[in-house]
Residue, then its C-alpha position, 0 to 999 in steps of 0.5 A: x496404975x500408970x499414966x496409959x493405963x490410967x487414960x485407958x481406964x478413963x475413956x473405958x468410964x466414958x463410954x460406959x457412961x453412954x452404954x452399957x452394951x458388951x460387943x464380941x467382935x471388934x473391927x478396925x475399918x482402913x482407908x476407904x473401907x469405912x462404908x462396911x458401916x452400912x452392914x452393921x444393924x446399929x445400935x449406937x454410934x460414939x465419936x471419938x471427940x466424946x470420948x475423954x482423952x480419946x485420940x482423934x484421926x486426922x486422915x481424910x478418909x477416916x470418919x473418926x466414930x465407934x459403931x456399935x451393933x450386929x451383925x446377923x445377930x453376933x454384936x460388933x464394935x466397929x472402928x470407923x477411922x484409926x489413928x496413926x503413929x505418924x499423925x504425931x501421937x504416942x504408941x500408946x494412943x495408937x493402940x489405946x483404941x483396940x485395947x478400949x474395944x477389948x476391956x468393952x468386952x470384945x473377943x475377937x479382932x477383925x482388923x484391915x487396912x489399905x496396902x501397898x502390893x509388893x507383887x505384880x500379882x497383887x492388883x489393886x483392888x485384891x484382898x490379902x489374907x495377913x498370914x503374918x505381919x513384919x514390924x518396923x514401927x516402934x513396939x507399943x508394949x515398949x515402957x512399962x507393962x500394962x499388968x491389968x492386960x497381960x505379960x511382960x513378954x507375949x508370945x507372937x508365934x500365932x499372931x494372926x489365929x491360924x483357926x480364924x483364918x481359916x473361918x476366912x478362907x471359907x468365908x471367901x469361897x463360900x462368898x466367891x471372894x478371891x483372896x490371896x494370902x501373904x505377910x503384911x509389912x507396916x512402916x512408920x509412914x506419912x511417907x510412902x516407901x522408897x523403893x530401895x525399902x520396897x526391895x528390903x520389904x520383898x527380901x524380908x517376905x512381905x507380900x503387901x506395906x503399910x502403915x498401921x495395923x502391925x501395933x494394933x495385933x502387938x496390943x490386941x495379942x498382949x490382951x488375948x484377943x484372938x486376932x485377924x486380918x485383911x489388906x486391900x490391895x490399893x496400890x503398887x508399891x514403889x518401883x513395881x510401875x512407874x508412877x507417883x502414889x498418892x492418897x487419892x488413888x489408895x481411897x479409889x482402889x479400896x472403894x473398888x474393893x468394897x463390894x468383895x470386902x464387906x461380904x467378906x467381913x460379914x460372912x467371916x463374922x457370922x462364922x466366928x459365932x461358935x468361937x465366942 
């Protein structure tokens, strides 16, 4: 084994040492989305400080624990808190989380964040389906192939599962959750994009940016967990209005959103139940 694959083992060991329970669906919780938590019956609840080797998030906003649980009765693992590239880690670290969460046994991978609209008919507050998603961060599959999880060279053509999307786009009419749909763009960040960035984003296709959430698919989808996902819209990106953004207001707008979120995340999840 390699060095990634070794930690990855590692922090599988640790937690094994405190649980030996098995979750279906994984979520990954972004920026001021944490508080869908409270839905989860839980079992447990991991920090990552008690997990060896784990990396810990350094964003305010990002709680930084392992909720463990169900949801009606489908067990969950929930991320409440993610790491980021540009808090200073390697790729690898980045996306250790997700492939944790699959070698524990999870299926499926329910995965959100906050985003910026490129739209004007993207309001903060939205929801967006992730049709897609543009990279510009560094591949994690980049360095020598993890072998134990999958191929040299997987196949994205269907990054996001077109059946659990679905699954979600019923699950927003049946809750009556609008929800738009579009191509998500992640940057490296902290800084948020420039708005001639903006501008190469919107030629490229992608309806929302951000700064996470491509690489954690890249893993999931090398490992074959069927993957999905959704943005909260917390922001205009830049030069779409004339103002400053700030992490402040993205928290805010992602709080707004919560209510249509977390029924949203539930009853998509309830729905998965004959996919696992």
């Amino acid at each position: 084994m390699n060095k990634v694959e070794t930690k990855l083992r590692g922090c599988l060991a640790s937690v094994r040492e405190l649980t030996d329970f098995v979750p279906e669906v994984a979520i990954v919780l972004g920026s001021g989305l944490g508080n869908y938590a409270k839905n989860i019956d839980v079992e447990l609840e991991i920090p990552y400080e008690s997990i060896e080797g784990f990396p810990v998030s350094t964003v305010v906003g990002h709680d930084g624990r392992f909720i463990l649980g169900y949801v009606g009765d489908i067990k969950v693992i929930c991320m409440k808190g993610r790491v980021h590239y540009y808090e200073g880690y390697d790729m690898s670290d980045v996306v250790l989380p997700v492939r944790l969460m699959g070698l524990l046994g999870a299926k499926i991978l329910f995965l959100s964040n906050a985003a910026g609209g490129t739209s004007l008919d993207l309001t903060p507050g939205d929801l967006m389906l992730i049709d897609d998603h543009i990279g510009l961060a560094p591949n994690p599959l980049i360095g020598p192939n993890l072998d134990s999880l999958g191929t040299r060279f997987p196949s994205m053509s269907y990054a996001y599962d077109p059946e659990l999307k679905e699954i979600i786009l019923k699950a927003a009419d049946k809750v009556g959750v609008k929800l738009h749909r579009g191509v998500y763009c992640q940057f490296t960040g902290p800084t948020y994009e420039t708005r001639a960035e903006v501008q190469m984003a919107i030629k490229l296709g992608a309806s929302a940016v951000g700064m996470s959430t491509a690489v954690e698919n890249i893993a999931a989808v090398h490992m074959g967990l069927r993957v999905c996902g959704v943005s909260c819209i917390t922001n205009y990106a830049a030069g779409l209005k004339e103002e400053h953004l700030n992490h402040a207001e993205v928290e805010i707008a992602a709080n707004k959103a919560a209510s249509n979120f977390e029924k949203l995340v539930t009853e998509s999840i309830l729905n998965f139940k004959h996919l696992l």
